[in-house]
VMD Tcl script that draws the C-alpha trace (Angstrom):
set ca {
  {-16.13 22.23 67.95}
  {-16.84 21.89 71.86}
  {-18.60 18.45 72.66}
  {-21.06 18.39 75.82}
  {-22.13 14.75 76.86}
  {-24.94 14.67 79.51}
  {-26.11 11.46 80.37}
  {-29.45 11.26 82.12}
  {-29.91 8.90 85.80}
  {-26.90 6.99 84.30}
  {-23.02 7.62 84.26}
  {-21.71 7.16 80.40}
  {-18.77 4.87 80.27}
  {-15.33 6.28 79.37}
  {-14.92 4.37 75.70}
  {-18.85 5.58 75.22}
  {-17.97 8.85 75.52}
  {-14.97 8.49 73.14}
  {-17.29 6.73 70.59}
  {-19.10 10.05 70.73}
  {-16.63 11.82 70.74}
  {-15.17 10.56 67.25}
  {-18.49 9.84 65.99}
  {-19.87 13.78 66.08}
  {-16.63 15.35 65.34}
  {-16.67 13.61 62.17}
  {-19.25 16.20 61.11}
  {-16.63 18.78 61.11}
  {-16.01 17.37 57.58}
  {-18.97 18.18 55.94}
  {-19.28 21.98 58.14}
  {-16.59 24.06 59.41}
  {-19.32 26.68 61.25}
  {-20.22 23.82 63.76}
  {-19.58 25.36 67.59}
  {-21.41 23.22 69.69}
  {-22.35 19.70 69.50}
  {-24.59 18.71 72.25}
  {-25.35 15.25 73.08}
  {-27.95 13.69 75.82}
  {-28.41 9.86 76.50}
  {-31.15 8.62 78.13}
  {-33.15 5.01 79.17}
  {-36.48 5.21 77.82}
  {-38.98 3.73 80.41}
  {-40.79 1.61 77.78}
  {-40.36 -2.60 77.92}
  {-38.74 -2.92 73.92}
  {-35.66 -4.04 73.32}
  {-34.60 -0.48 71.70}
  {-34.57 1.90 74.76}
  {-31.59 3.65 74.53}
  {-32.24 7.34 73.18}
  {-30.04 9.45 71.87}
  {-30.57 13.01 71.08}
  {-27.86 15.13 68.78}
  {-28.06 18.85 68.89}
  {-25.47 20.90 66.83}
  {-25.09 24.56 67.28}
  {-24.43 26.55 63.83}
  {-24.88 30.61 63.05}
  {-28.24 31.10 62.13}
  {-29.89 28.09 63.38}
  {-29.81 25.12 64.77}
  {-29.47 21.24 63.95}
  {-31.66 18.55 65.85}
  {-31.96 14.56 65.43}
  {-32.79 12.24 67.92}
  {-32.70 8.71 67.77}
  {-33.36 5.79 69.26}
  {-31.88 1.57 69.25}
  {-30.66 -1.20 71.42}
  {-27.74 0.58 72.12}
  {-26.61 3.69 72.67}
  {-23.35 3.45 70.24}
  {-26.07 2.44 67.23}
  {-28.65 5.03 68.42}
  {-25.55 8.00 68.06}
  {-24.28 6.70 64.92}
  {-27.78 6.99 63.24}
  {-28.51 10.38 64.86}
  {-24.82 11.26 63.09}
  {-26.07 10.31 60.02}
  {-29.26 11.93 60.21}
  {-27.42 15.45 61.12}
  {-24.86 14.28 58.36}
  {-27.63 14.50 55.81}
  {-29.14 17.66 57.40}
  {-25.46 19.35 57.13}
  {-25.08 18.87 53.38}
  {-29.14 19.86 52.72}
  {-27.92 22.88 54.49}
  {-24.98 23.50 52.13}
  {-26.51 22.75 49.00}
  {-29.05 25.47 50.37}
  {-26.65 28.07 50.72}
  {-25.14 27.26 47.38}
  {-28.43 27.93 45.46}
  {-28.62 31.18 47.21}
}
mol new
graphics top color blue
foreach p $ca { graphics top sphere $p radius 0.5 }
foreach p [lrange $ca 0 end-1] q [lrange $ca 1 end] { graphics top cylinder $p $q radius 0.2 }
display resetview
């Protein structure tokens, strides 16, 4: 799977991007037709406390998988959009199953 990280008006710290990197390619467990993992971070404007978005896309034949999240930090924002996709990934399986 080929990881893109694109961090908006900010540069992304080295041990972020790992974090990411380890984080999303975990999902290679529960699909092996993942190709692309896309990943953008971005500041939201707003005053709160939990302005760090991130958005997850995954690229898979036939469609495509989307979760964006958002937290105090960027790390807890990914991990939840991970677990969102996680639970997306196996919907998707069970799906095919049936079939």
């Amino acid at each position: 799977m080929n990881i893109t990280i694109q961090s908006v008006h900010f540069d992304a710290s080295e041990r972020l991007e790992g974090f990411i990197q380890q984080k999303v390619g975990k999902l290679d467990q529960f699909s092996d037709e993942i190709i692309t993992a896309e990943v953008i971070l971005r500041v939201d404007k707003s005053e709160s406390s939990d302005n760090k978005l991130a958005e997850v896309q995954l690229d898979i034949p036939g469609s495509n998988l989307f979760a964006k999240k958002q937290n105090k930090t960027f790390e807890e924002a990914v991990d939840l959009a991970c677990e969102a996709l996680r639970k997306q990934l196996i919907k998707r399986k069970e799906k095919l199953k049936a079939k």
